[in-house]
N, C-alpha and C positions, 0 to 999 in steps of 0.2 A: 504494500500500500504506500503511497504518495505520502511523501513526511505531512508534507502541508496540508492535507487530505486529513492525513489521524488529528493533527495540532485542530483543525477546524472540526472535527467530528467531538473532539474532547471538549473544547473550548464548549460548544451547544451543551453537551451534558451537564456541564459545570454553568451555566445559566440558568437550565433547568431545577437544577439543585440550589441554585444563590436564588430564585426567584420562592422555590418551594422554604427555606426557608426565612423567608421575609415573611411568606404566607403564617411561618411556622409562629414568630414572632406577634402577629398579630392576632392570632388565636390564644397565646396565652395573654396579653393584652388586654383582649375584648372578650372576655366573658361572653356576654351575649351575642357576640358573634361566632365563638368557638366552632360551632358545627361547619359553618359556612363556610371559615378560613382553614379548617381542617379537610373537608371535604377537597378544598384548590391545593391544599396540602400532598394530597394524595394523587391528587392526580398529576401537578407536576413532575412528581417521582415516578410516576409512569411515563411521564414522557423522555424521564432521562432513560427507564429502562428501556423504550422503543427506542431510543438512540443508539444503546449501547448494540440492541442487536442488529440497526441497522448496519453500526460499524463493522460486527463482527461478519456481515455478508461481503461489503465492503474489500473486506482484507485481499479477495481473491479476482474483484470486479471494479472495473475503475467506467465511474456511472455519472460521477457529479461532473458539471461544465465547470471546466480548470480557470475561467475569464472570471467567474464567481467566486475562486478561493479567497485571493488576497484580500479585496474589501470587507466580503464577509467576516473572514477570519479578524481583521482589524475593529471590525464593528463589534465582534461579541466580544473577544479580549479587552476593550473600553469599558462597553457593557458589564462585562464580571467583573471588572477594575471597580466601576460604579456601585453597581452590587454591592461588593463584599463591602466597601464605605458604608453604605445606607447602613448597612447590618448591623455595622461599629456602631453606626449615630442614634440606629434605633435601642439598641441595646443600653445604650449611655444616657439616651433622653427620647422617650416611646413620642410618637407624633397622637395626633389628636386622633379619634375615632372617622370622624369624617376624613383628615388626611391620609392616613390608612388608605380608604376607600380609591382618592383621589388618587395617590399613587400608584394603588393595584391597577388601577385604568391604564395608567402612564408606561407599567411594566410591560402591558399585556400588550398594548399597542405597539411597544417598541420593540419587542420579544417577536411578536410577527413580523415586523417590517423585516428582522435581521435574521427571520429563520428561513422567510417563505416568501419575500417580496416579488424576487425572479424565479424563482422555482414554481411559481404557480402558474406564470405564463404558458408554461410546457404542459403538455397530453401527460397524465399517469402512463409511463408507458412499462414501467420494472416496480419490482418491492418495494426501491428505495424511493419513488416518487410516489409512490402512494401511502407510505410510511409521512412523509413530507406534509401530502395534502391531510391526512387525519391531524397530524399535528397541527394544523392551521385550521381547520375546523374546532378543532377544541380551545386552541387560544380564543380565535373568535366566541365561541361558545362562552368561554370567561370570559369575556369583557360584557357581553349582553348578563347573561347570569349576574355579573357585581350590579352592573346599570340596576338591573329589576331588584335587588335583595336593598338597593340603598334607596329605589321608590318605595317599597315596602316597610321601611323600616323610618320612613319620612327623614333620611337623610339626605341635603339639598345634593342637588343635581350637578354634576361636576363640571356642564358647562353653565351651569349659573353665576360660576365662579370664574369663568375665563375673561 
């Protein structure tokens, strides 16, 4: 496998995992959100695990478009750079209940752009693009899912705040 191929396969994993626990952090935070943030808990760790075995098909099949390494891989390296900061900051001084929310929106969005932005334009046409498109369906699915649990929960709307 392509060095820079593995470095950008791990880097996503390790997003997935600095996103799950942000999520992780915000369920012991918010009580009354617990289920919520645990439930996105759970499932970004699935999606580091669909990564991991995307990687291990990977190993023997070279699938990804090579024009997409470099920025990508420079964007999530930023990214988990960012991450792993939030972590420290949330750990040291937790953000409000509504920023919480706000944030999760801001991850999820930006999580998509760097996972699936170009890779969506392509037909599924192997495992690994359709491993790709499920994960972009489920980011999406969380950004709608936080949207509706914060109308529900009468926490203001995060472009009321833009």
């Amino acid at each position: 496998m392509d060095k820079q191929l593995s470095q950008l396969i791990d880097e996503a994993i390790k997003l997935e995992h600095n996103i799950s626990n942000i999520y992780e952090i915000f369920s012991k935070m918010f009580p009354e959100d617990s289920d919520f943030w645990s439930e996105l808990v759970c499932e970004e760790k699935n999606h580091a695990t669909l990564l991991e075995t995307a990687k291990k098909t990977l190993l023997t099949v070279d699938l990804f478009p090579s024009k997409l390494l470099l920025p990508t891989l420079g964007m999530l390296i930023d990214t988990n750079n960012k991450l792993h900061l939030l972590i420290d900051e949330y750990k040291e001084s937790p953000p409000s209940r509504e920023v919480a929310f706000y944030k999760a929106i801001d991850i999820e969005l930006y999580a998509g752009e760097i996972h699936f932005q170009h890779a969506m334009k392509h037909l599924p046409s192997d495992e690994i693009m359709d491993t790709i498109q499920q994960l972009n369906k489920d980011d999406k699915d969380h950004i709608v899912r936080i949207r509706t649990y914060m109308h529900e929960k009468s926490i203001s709307s995060y472009t009321d705040n833009l």
